[in-house]
C-alpha positions, 0 to 999 in steps of 0.5 A, a space after each residue: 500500500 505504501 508502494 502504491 501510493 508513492 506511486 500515485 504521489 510521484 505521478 501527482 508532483 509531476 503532473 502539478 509541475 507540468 501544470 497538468 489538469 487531472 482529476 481527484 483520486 481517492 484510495 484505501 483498503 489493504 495495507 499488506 505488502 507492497 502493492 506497486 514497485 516504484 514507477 518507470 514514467 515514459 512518455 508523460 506528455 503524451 500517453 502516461 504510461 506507467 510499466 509496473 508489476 504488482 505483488 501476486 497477493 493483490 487484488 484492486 478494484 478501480 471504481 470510474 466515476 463519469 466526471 469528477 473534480 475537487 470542486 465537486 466533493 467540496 459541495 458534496 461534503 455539505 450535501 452528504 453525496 458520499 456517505 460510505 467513503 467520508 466513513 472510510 477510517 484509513 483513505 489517501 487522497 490526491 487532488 489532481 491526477 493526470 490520465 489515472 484510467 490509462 496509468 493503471 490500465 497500462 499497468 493491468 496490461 501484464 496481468 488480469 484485467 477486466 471491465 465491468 459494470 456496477 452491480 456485476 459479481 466481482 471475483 477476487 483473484 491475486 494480482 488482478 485488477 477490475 474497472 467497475 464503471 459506476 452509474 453517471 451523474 448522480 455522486 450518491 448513486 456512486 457512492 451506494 454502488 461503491 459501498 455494495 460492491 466493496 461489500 461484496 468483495 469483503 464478504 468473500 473473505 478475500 482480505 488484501 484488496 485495494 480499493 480506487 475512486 476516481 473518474 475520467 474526466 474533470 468537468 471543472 478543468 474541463 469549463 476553466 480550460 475554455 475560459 482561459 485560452 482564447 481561440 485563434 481565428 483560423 485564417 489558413 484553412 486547407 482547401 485541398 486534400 494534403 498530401 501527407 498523411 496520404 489517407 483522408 476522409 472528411 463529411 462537411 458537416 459531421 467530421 474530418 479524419 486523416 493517418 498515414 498508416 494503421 496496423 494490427 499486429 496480433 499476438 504471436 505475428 512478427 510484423 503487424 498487417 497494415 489494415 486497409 479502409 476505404 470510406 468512414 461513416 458516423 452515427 449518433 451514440 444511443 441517438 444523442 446529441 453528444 455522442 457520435 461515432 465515427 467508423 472506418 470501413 474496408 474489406 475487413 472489420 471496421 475501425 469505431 471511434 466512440 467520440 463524446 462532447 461535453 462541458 466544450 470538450 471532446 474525446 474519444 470514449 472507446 475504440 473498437 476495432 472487429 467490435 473488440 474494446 482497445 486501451 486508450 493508452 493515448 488520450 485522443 481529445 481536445 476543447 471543442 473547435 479544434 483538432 486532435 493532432 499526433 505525430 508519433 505512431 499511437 500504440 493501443 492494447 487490447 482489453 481482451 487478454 489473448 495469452 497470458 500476458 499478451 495482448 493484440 495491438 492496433 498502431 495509428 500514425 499522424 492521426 489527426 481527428 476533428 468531430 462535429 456535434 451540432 450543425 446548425 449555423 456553422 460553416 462546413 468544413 474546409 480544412 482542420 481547425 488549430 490543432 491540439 498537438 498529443 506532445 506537450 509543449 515542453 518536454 523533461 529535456 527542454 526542462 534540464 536544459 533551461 535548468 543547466 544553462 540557469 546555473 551556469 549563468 549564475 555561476 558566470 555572473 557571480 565570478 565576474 562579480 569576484 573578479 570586479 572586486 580585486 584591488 591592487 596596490 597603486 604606492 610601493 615602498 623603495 627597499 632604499 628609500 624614504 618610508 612612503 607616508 600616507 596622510 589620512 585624507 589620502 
């Protein structure tokens, strides 16, 4: 348990020096053994990963809230939204956590991992770890399915369990982020079809997507098969205005991205490919009125375990993806709006390098400083003359 919380403590300090918006993360349960080895970070500005093995003695259970937000437990404290966790005796609890879905799912790569739905029977096993996804909206309603379930789990008798409480989304972050950067207007807009990437589908109304390449690579293969689509097609999710998906489609099975909007934000929910669920390793996602853009080839894991250990792989490269909910008095798509770039601004490297050249600077300024201050004598003494005499107005 200390283990797993240094974890998540590493992840939160870096998160809050990069400036990252993320969600709340509460955690409790057993303190038996170590639970995570420390972390390796990889690809922190992109994708989050976190490559870890976890004691075989352990089993978590992650309960995935729709949205959350510091803010919100806040007014829910006066409210009683969550009755069974605030009578939780021994819990940790992080403000702000970027990306904990994708972290914890990467960690779960290696081992058992399931996804369930709240009210499912959950079957404690050592070194595993189940997603429950909890009823949107209704913090209270979470709160009471939370408790049924950690219930169930203690009736088992399975005794080193450790329980998360977070969400996907911070619905707060979500409406600041819009207030605080101002869009540009975009006098550029593409007229003609690029050139690269070389595959590029787009509806005037609804959507516009283009990548150089995808791949499936299943397990056991050598080199991944280049899948081949030649059109792509939306549909509304559940025939709501909020949701959309948007489907590639070739010879083979066809590739669904299940895009939501909300709060001015936009993201991919799940990715199907032969309606089989993949990580989102890569969050793929931005505010409303601009593109997804990713450069460097995206790697997405199967939630299905193929092997023990082993998982299929799709890999997208310069993705590029910008939805459309609304219709009504909007211009049709000419081209990409601004782009939302999947590396971040600044990088680690860049980091060290501004912090070096900091150093060295001062370390400059502060021997020229020294080398200002010498003082030399300007009257010697002759070993065969008169004693120079220095009167005190001198």
């Amino acid at each position: 348990m200390k283990a797993l919380v240094g974890t998540l403590v590493l992840v939160f300090c870096v998160n809050a020096a990069f400036g990252f918006e993320g969600v709340p993360l509460l955690l409790w349960g057993s303190t038996q053994g170590k639970t995570f080895n420390p972390p390796a970070l990889n690809a922190l500005a992109s994708s989050n990963l976190l490559s870890e093995n976890i004691v075989e003695s352990q089993y978590t259970v992650v309960f995935v809230g729709d949205k959350l937000s510091p803010e919100a437990l806040n007014e829910c404290g006066a409210k009683k939204c969550f009755p069974y966790l605030e009578n939780v005796p021994q819990k940790t609890y992080f403000a702000n956590v970027e990306n904990p879905i994708g972290l914890l799912a990467t960690i779960g790569d290696e081992r058992k991992t399931e996804w369930v739905n709240a009210g499912s029977k959950l079957t404690p096993e050592a070194g595993k770890i189940s997603f429950v996804t909890l009823t949107p909206g209704d913090f209270s309603t979470q709160d009471a399915e939370i408790a049924e379930m950690v219930k169930d789990v203690e009736a088992t008798g399975y005794k080193n369990s450790a329980f998360i409480y977070t969400a996907a989304h911070n619905n707060v972050a979500e409406d600041g982020m819009i207030a605080r950067r101002i869009k540009r207007e975009v006098t550029n807009k593409q007229e003609e079809v690029p050139e690269e990437p070389i595959i590029y589908y787009r509806d005037n109304e609804t959507f516009i997507i283009s990548y150089s390449s995808i791949a499936y690579k299943a397990v056991g293969a050598d080199d991944p098969i280049e899948l081949n689509f030649t059109s792509a097609a939306t549909s509304r999710l559940n025939d709501t205005e909020d949701g959309l998906a948007l489907d590639l489609l070739g010879d083979g099975p066809k590739l669904s991205f299940h895009i939501r909007g909300e709060n001015g934000r936009w993201w991919v929910e799940k990715l199907l490919y032969a309606e089989k669920e993949y990580y989102l390793n890569t969050f793929i996602g931005t505010h409303i009125g601009f593109s997804f853009a990713c450069t460097p080839t995206s790697r997405f894991l199967s939630m299905e375990e193929v092997q023990p250990g082993s998982f299929n792989e799709l890999q997208i490269t310069r993705l590029q993806l910008e939805p459309r909910f609304s219709t009504d008095s909007t211009e049709p798509f000419l081209g990409y709006s601004e782009p939302w770039d999947c590396v971040g601004f600044i990088s680690p490297g860049i980091i060290g390098g501004l912090f070096v050249t900091i150093l060295l600077l001062i370390i400059l300024a502060a021997g020229l400083s020294w080398i200002m201050e010498i003082r030399t004598m300007d009257r010697f003494d002759d070993v065969k003359g008169k004693t120079i005499t220095v009167n005190v107005s001198e």
